[in-house]
Backbone as CSV, one residue per row, in Angstrom:
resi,resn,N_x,N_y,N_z,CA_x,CA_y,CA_z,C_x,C_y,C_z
1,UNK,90.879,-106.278,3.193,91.095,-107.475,2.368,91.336,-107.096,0.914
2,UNK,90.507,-106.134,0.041,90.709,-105.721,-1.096,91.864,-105.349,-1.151
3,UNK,92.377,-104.271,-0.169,93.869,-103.409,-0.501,94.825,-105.160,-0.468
4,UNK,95.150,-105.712,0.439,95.706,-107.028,0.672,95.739,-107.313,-0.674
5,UNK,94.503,-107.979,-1.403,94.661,-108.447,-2.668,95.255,-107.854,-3.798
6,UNK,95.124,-106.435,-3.764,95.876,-105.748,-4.997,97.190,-105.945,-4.451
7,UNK,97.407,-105.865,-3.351,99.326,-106.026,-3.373,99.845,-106.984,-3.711
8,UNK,99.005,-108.264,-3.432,99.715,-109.786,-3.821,100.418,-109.605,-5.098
9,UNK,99.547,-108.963,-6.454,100.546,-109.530,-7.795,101.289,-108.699,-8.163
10,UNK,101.391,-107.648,-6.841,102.790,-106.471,-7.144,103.768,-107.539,-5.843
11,UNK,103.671,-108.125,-5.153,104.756,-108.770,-4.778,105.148,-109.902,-5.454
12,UNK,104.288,-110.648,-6.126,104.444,-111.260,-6.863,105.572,-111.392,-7.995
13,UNK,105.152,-109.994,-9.020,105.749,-109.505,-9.906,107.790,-109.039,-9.425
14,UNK,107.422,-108.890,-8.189,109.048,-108.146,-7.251,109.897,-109.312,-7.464
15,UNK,108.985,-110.432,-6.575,109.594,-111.823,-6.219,110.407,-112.377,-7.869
16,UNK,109.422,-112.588,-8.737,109.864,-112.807,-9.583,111.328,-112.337,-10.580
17,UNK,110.786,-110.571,-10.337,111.974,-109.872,-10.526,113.408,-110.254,-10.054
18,UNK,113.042,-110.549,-8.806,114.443,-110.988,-7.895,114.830,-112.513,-8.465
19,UNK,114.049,-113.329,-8.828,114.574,-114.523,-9.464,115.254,-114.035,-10.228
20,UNK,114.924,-113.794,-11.615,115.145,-113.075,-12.651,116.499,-112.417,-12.624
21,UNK,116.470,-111.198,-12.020,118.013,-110.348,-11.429,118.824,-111.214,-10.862
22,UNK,119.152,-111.739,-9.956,119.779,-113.011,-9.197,120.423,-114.080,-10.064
23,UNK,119.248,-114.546,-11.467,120.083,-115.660,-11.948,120.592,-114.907,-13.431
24,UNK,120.749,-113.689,-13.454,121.228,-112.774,-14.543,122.552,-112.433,-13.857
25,UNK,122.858,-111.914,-12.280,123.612,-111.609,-12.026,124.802,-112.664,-11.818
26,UNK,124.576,-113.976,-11.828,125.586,-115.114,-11.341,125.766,-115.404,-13.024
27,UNK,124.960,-115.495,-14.153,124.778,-116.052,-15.590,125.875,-114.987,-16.366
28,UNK,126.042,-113.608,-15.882,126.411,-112.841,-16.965,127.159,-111.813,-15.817
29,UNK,127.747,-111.803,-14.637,128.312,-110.792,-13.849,127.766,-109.610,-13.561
30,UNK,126.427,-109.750,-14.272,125.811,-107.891,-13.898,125.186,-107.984,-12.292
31,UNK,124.346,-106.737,-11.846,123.663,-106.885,-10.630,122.572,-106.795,-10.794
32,UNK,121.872,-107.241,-12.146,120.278,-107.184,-12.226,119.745,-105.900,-12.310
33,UNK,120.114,-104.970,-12.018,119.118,-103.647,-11.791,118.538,-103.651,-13.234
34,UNK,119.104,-103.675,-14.272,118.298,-103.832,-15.593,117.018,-104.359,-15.585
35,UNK,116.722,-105.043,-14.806,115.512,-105.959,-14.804,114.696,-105.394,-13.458
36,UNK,115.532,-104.592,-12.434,115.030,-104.220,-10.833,114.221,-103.490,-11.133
37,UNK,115.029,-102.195,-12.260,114.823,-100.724,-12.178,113.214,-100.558,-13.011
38,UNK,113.222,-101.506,-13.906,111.575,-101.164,-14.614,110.514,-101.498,-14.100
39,UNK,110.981,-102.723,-13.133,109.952,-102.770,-12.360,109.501,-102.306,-11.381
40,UNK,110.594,-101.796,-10.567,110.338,-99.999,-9.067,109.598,-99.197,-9.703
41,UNK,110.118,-99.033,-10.925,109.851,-98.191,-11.318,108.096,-98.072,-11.480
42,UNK,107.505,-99.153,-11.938,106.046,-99.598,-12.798,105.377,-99.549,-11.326
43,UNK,106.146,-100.412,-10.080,105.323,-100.773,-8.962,105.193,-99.139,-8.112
44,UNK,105.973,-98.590,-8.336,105.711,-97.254,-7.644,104.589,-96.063,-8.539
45,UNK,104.855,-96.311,-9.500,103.679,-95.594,-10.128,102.322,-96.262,-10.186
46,UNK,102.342,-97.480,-10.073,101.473,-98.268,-9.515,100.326,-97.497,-8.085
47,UNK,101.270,-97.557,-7.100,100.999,-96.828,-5.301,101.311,-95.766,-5.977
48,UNK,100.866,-94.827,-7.185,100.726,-93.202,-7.082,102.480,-92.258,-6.700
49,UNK,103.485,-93.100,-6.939,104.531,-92.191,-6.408,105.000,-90.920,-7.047
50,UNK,104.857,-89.697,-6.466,105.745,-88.836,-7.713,106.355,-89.287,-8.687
51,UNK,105.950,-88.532,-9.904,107.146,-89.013,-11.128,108.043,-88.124,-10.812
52,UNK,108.739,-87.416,-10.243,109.589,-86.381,-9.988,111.071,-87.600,-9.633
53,UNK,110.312,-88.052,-8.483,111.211,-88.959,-8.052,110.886,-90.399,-7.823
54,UNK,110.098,-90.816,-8.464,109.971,-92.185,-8.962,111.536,-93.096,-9.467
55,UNK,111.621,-92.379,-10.441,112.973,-93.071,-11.634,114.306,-93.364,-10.161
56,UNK,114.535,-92.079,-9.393,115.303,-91.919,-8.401,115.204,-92.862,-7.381
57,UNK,114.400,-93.740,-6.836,113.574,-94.275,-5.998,114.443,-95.646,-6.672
58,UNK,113.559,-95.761,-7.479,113.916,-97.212,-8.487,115.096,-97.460,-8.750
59,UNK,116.386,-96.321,-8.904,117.831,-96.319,-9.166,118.094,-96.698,-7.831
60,UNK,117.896,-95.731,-6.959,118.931,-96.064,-5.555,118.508,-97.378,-5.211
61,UNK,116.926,-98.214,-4.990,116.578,-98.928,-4.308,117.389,-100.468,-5.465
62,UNK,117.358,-100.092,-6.184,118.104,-101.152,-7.481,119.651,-101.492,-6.911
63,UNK,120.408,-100.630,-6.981,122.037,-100.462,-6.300,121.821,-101.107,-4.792
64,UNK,120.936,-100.794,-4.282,120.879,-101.325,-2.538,120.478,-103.013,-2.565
65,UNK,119.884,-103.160,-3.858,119.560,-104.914,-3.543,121.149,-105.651,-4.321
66,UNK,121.219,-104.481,-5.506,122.740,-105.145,-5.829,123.720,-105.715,-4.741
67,UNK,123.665,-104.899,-3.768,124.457,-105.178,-2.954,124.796,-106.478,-2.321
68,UNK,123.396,-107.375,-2.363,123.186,-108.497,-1.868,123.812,-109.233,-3.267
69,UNK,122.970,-109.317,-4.380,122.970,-110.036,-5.252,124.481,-110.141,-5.778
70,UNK,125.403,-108.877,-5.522,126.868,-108.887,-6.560,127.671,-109.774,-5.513
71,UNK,127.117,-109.723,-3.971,127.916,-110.721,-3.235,127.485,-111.962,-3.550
72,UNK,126.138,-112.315,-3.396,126.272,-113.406,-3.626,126.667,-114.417,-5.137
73,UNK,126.736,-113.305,-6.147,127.126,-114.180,-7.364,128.860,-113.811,-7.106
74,UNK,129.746,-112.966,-6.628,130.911,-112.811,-6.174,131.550,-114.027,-5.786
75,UNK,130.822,-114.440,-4.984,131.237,-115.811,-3.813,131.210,-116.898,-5.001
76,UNK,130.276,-117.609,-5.517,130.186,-118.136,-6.559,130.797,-118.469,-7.384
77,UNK,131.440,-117.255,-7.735,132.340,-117.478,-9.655,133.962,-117.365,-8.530
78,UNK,133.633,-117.129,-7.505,135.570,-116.843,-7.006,135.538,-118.624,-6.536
79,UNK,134.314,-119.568,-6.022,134.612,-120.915,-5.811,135.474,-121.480,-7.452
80,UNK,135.040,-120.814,-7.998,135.842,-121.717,-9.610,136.438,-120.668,-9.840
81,UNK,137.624,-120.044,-9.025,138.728,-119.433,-8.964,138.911,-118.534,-10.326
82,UNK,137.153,-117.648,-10.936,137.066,-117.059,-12.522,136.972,-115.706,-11.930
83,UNK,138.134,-115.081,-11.021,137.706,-113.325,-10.494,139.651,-113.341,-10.399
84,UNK,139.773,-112.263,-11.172,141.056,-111.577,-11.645,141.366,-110.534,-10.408
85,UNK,141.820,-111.010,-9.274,141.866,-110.180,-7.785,143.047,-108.989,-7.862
86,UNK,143.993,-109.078,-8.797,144.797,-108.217,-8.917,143.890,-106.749,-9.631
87,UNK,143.083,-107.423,-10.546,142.470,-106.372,-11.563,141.556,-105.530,-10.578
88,UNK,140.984,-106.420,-9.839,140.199,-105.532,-8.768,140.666,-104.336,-7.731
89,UNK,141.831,-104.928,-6.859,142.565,-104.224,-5.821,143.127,-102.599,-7.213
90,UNK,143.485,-102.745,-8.373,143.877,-102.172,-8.907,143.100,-101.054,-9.048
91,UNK,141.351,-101.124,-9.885,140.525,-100.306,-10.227,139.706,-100.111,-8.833
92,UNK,139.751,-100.547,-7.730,138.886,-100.904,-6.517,138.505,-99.179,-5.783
93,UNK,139.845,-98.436,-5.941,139.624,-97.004,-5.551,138.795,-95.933,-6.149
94,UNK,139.533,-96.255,-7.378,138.429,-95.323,-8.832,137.716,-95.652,-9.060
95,UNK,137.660,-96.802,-8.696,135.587,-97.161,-8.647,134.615,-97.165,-7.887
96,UNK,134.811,-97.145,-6.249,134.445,-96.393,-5.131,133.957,-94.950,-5.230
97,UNK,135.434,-94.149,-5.769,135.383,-92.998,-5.627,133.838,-92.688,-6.846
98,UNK,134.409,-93.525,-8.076,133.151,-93.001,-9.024,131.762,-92.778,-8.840
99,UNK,131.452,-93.823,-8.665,130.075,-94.895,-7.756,129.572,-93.597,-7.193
100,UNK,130.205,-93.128,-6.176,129.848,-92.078,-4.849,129.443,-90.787,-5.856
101,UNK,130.254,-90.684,-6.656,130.157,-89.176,-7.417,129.045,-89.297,-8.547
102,UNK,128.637,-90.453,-9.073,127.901,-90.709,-10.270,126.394,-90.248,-9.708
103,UNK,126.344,-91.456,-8.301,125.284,-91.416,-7.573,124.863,-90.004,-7.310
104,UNK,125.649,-89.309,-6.675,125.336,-87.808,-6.347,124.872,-86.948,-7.850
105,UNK,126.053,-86.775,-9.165,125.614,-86.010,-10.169,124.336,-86.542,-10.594
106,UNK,123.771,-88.174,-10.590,122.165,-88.342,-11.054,121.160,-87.786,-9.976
107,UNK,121.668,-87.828,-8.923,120.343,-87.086,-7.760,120.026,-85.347,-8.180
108,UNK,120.736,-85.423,-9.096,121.011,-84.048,-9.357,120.897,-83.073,-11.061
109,UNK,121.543,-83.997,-11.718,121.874,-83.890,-13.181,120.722,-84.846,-13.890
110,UNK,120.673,-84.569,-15.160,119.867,-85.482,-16.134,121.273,-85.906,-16.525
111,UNK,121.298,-86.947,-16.705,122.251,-88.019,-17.098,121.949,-88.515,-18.366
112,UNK,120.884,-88.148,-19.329,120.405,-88.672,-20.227,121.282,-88.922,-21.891
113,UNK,122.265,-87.867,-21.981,123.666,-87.845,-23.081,124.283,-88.668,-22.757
114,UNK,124.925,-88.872,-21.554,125.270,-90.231,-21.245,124.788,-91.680,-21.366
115,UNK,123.779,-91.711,-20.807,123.173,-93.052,-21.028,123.016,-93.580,-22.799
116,UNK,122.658,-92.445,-22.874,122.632,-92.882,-25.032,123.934,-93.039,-25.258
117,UNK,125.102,-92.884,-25.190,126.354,-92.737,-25.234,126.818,-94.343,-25.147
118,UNK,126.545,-94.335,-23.790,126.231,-95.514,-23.215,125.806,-96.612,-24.009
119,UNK,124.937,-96.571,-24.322,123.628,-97.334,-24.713,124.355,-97.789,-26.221
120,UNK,124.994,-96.653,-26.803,125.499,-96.720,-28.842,126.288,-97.356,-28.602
121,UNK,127.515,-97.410,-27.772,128.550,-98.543,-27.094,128.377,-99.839,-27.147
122,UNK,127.492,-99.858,-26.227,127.007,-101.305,-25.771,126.198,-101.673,-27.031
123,UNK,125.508,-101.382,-27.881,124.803,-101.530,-29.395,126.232,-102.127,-29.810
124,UNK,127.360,-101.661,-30.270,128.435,-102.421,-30.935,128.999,-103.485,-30.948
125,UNK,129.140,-103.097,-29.126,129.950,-104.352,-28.778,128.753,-105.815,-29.013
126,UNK,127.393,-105.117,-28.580,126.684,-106.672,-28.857,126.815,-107.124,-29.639
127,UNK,127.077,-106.478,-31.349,126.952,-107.041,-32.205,128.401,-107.821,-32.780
128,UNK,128.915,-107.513,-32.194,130.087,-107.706,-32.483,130.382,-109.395,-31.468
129,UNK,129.997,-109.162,-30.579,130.081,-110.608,-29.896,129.374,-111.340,-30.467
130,UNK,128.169,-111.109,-31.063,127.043,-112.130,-31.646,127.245,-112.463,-33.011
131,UNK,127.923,-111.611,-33.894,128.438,-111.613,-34.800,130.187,-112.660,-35.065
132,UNK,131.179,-112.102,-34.175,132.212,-113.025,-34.122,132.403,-113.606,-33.076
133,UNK,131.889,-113.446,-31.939,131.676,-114.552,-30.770,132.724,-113.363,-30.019
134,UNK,133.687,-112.536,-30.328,134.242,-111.787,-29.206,134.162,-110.660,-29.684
135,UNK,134.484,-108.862,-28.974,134.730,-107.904,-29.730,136.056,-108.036,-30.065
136,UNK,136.392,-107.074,-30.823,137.687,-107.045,-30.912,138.695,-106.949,-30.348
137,UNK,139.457,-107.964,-30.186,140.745,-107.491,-28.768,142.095,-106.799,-28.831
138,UNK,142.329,-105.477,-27.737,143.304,-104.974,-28.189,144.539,-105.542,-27.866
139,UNK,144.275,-106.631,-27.084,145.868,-107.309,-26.690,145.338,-108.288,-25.659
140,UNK,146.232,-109.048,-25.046,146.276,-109.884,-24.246,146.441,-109.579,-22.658
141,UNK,146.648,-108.804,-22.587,146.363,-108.079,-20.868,146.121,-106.310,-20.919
142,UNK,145.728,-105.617,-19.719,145.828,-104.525,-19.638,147.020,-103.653,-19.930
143,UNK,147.045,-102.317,-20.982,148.297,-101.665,-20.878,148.441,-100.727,-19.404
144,UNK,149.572,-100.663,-19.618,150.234,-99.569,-18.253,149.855,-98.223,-18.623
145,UNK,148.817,-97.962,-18.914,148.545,-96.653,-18.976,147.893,-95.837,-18.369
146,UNK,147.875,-94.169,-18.279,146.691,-93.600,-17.634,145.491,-93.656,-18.020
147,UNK,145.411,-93.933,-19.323,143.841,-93.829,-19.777,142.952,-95.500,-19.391
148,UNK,143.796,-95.965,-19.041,142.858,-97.264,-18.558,142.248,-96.991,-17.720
149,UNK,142.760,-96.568,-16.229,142.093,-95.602,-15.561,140.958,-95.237,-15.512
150,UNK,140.506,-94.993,-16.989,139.264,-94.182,-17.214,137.802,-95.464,-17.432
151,UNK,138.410,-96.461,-17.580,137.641,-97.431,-17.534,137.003,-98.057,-16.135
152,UNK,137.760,-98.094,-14.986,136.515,-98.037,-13.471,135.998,-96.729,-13.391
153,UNK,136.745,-95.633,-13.973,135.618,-94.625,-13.891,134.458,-94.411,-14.158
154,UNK,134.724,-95.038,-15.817,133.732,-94.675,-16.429,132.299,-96.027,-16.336
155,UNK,132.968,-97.066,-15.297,132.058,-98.338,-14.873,131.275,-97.647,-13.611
156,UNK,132.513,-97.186,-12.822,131.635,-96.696,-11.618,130.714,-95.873,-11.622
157,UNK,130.947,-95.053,-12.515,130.211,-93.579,-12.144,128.876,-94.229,-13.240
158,UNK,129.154,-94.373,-14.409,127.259,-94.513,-15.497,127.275,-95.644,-14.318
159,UNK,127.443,-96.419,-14.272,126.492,-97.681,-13.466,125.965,-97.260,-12.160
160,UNK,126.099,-96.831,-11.514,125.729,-96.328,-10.379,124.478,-95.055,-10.552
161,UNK,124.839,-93.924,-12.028,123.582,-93.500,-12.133,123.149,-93.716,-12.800
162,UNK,122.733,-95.308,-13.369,122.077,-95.907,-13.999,121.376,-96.894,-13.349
163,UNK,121.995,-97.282,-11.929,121.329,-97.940,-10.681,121.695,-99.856,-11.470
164,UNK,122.695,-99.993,-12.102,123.101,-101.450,-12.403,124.423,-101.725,-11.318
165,UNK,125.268,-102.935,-12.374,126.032,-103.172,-11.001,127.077,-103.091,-11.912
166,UNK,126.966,-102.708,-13.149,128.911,-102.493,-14.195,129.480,-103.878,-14.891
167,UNK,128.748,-104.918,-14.690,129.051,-105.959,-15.554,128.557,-105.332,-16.994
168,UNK,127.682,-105.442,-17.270,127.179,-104.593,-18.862,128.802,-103.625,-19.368
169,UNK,129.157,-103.157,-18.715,130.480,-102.439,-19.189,131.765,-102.978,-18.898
170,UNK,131.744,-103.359,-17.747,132.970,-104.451,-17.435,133.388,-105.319,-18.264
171,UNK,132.293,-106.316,-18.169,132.628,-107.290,-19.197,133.248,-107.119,-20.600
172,UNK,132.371,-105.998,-21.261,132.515,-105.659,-22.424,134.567,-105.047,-21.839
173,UNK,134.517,-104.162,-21.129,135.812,-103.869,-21.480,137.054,-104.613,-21.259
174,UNK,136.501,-106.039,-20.808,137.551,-106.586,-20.065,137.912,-108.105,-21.105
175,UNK,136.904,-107.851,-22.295,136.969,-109.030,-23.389,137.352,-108.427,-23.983
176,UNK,137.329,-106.931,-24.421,138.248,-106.589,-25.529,140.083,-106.764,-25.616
177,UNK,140.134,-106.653,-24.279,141.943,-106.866,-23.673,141.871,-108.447,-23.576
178,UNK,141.053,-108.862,-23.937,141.497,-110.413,-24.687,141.348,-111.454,-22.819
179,UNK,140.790,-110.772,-22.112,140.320,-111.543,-20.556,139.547,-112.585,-21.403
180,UNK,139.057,-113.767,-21.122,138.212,-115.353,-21.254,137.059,-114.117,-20.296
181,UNK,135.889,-114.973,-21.155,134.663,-113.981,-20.759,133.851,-114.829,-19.648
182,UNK,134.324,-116.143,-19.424,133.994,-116.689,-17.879,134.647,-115.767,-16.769
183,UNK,136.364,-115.280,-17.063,137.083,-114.742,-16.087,136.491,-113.042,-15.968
184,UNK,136.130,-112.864,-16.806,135.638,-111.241,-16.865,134.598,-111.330,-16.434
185,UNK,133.366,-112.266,-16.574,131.926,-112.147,-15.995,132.238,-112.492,-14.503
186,UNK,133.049,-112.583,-14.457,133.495,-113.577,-12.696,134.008,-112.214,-12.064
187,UNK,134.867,-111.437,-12.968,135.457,-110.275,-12.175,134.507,-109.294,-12.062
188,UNK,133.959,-109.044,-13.300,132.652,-108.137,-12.984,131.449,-108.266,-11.860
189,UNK,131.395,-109.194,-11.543,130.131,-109.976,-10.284,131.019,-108.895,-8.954
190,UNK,132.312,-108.618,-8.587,133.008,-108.357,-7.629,132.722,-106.501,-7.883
191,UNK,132.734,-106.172,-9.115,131.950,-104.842,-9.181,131.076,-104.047,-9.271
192,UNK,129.775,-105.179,-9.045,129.267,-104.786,-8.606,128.782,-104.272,-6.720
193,UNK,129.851,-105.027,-6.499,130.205,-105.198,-4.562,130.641,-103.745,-4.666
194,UNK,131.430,-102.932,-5.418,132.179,-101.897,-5.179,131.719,-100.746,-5.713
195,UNK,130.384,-100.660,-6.399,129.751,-99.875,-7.335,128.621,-99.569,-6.256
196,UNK,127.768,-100.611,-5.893,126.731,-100.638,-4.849,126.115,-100.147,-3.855
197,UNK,127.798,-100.389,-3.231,127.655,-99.776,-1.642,127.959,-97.845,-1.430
198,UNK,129.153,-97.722,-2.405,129.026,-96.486,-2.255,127.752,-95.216,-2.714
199,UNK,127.252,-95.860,-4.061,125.865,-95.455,-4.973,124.795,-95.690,-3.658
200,UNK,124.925,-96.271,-2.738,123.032,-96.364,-2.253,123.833,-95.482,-1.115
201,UNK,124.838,-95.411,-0.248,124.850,-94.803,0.782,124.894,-93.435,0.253
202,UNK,125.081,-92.992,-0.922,124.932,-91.554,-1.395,123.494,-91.612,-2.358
203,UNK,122.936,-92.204,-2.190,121.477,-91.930,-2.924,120.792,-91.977,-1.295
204,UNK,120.956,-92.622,-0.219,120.607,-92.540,0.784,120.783,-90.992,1.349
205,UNK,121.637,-90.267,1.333,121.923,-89.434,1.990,121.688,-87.936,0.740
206,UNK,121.786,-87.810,-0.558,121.049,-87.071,-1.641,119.604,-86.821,-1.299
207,UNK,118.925,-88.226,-0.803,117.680,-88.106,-0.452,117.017,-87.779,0.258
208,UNK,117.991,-87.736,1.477,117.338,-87.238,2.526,116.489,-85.946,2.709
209,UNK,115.184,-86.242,3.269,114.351,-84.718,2.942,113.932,-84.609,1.983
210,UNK,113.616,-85.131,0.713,113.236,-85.063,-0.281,111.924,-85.477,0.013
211,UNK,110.679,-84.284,-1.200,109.328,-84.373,-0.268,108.876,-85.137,-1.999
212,UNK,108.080,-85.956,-1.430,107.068,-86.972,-2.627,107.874,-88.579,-2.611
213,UNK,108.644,-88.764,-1.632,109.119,-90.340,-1.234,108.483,-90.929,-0.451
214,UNK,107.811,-92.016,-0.990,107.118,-93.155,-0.464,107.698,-93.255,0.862
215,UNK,106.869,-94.125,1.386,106.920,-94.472,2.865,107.724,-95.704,2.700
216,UNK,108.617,-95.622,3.802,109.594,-97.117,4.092,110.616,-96.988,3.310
217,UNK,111.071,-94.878,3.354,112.257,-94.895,2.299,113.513,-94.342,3.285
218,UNK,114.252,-94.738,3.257,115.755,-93.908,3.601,116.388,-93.120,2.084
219,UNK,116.249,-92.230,2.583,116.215,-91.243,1.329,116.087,-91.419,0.202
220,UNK,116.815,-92.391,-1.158,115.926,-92.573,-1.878,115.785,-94.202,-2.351
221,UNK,116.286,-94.900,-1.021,116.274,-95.957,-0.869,115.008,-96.660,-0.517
222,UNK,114.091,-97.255,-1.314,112.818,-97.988,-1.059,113.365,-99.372,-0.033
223,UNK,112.837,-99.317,1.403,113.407,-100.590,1.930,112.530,-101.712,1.899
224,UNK,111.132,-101.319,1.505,109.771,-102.605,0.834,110.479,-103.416,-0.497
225,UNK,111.059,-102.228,-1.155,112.046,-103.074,-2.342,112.901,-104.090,-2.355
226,UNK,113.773,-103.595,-1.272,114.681,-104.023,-0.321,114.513,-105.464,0.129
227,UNK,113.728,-105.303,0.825,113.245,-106.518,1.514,112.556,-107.622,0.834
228,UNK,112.226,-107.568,0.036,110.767,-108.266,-1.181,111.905,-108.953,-2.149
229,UNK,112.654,-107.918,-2.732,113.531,-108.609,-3.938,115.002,-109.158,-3.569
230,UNK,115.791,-108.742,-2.844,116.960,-108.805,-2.602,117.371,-110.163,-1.974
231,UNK,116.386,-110.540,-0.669,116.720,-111.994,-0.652,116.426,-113.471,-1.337
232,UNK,115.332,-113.235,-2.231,115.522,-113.382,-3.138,116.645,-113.819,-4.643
233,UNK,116.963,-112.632,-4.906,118.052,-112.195,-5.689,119.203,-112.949,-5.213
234,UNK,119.379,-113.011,-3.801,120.767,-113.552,-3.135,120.720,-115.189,-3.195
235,UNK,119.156,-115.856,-3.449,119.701,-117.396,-3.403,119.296,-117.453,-4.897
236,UNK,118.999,-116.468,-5.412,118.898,-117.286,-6.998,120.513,-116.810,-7.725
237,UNK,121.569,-116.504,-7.490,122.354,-115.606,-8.444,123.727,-116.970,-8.128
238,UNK,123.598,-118.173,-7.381,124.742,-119.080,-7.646,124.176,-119.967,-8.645
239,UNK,122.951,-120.319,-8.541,122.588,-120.742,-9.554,122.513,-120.213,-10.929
240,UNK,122.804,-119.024,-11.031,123.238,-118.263,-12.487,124.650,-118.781,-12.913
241,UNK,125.447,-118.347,-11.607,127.039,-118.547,-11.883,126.956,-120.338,-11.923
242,UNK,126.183,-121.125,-11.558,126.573,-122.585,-12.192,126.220,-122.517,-13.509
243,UNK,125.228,-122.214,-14.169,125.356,-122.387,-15.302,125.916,-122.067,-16.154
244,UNK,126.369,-120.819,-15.653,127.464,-119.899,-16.192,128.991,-120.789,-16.891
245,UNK,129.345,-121.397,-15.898,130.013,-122.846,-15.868,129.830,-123.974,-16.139
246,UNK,128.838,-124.196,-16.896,128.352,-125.160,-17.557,128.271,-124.904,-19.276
247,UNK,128.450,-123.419,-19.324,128.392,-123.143,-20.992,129.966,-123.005,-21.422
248,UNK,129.903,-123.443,-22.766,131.075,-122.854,-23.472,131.518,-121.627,-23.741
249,UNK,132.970,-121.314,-23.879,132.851,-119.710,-24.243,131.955,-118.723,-25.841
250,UNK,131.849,-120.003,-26.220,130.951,-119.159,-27.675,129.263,-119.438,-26.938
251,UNK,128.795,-120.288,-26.269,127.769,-119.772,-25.413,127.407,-118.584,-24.762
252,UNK,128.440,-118.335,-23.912,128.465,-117.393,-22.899,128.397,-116.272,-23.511
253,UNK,129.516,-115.666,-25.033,129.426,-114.677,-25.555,128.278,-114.432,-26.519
254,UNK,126.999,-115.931,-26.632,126.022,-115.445,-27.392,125.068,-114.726,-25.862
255,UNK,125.379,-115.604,-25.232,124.276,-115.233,-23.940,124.551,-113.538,-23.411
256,UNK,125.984,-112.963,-23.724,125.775,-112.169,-22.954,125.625,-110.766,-24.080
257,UNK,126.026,-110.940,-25.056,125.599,-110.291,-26.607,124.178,-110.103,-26.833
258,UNK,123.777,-111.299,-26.248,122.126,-111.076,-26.576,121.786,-109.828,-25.431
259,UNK,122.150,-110.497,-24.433,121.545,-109.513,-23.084,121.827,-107.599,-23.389
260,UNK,123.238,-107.583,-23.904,123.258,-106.501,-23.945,122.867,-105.563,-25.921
261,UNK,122.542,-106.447,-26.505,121.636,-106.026,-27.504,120.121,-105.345,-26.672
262,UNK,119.543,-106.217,-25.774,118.349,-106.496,-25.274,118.163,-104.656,-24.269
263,UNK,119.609,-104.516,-23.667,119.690,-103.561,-22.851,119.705,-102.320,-23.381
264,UNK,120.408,-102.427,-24.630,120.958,-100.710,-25.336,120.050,-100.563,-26.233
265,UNK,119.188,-101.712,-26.431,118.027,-101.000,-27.424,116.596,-100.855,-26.441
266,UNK,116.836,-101.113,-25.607,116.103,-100.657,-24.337,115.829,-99.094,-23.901
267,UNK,117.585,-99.356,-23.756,117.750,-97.540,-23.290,117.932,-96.541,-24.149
268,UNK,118.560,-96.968,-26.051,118.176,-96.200,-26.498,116.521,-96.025,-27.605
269,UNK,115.546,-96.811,-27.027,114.464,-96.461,-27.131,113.819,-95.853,-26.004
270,UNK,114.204,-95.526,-24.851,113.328,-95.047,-23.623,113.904,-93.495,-23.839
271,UNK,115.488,-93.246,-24.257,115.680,-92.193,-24.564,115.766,-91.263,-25.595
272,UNK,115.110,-91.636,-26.907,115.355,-91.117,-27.760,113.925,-90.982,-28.060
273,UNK,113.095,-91.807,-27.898,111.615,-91.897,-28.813,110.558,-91.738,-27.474
């Protein structure tokens, strides 16, 4: 009965999480892991888990509930026809491919230059949305170039070993080319569908055999996580994307300016200090 009772306000705390992630992911196109990952993270050190592979645990098992949550805010923002399907089929390969490779170099690499990198980025652009309501735009659609390219790369691969779902970067890159930031948070919700699946089936399989993983893991996939937050996550994230649709665009760009102020001074205080 005692053990019983200490678990209640760690499921508690999950459940909530999954509200939380769910109506972030339909409100602003991300997949919540921002909000998943600190808390795997807290609840596993909680049950004693290696810190070795704690952080790892909390990334993959974060990307595996995305999976639920980026569909179900996906479905959502494509009913009010706000997901740019050409833009997708376009970056849909190089962002697969990234996802898979990001996932693998964090099972592996400290990723930590990156993420600050990351992190000073996303510091700008917040201020810059909160400041003039958009960043700066370089034009009115995507150029024909190779270096655009480098933009599902560079969504797939940090988001995936960062265990999010690539709205946090999407968005941002898809308002600077002058996209309406309803249509970009709408397209971003769809990348996290494509960031997700490849990141957990290669954090699944990185993991395999790895000794100090909790019980109820497919390699470094927590499926107690899994199960606790994700369905969850999946009926709260249309109700994000309605409200989402209910704000104006100088709303939306304070709402999502704030969020990612909230995120990069997050990560660059966890990594620097």
């Amino acid at each position: 009965m005692n053990e019983f009772s200490e678990i209640i306000p760690l499921i508690l705390v999950m459940l909530a999480s999954g509200v939380l992630s769910g109506l972030m992911a339909g409100l602003l196109g991300i997949g919540g892991g921002i909000v998943i990952v600190p808390i795997l993270e807290f609840s596993l050190s909680y049950f004693g888990v290696d810190e070795a592979v704690r952080m790892h645990v909390a990334i993959a098992t974060s990307l595996a509930i995305i999976i639920v949550t980026s569909f179900s805010s996906a479905r959502a923002h494509n009913k009010h026809e706000n997901v740019d399907h050409a833009l997708i089929k376009k970056w849909a390969v190089s962002m697969l491919i990234a996802a898979a490779i990001g996932s693998w170099v964090a099972s592996m690499l400290n990723g930590k230059s990156l993420v600050i990198i990351f992190a000073l980025l996303a510091f700008v652009v917040a201020f810059k949305m909160l400041l003039k309501g958009d960043p700066a735009k370089t034009g009115t659609q995507f150029p024909n170039h190779w270096a655009v390219q480098l933009m599902p790369l560079s969504i797939g691969g940090l988001s995936s070993m960062m265990g999010i779902g690539g709205g946090v970067m999407g968005v941002s890159f898809m308002t600077i080319f002058g996209m309406p930031i309803h249509r970009a948070v709408g397209t971003a919700s769809f990348f996290g569908v494509l960031i997700s699946i490849p990141g957990t089936i290669s954090y699944m399989i990185t993991g395999a055999g790895v000794e100090g993983l909790p019980a109820g893991n497919i390699g470094y996939v927590s499926l107690i996580g899994l199960g606790v937050i994700a369905p969850v996550s999946y009926l709260a994230a249309p109700f994000g994307a309605k409200i989402a649709h209910q704000l104006n665009q100088r709303q939306l760009n304070l709402a999502f300016g704030g969020f990612l102020l909230f995120v990069s001074s997050q990560m660059i205080y966890r990594y620097l200090f």
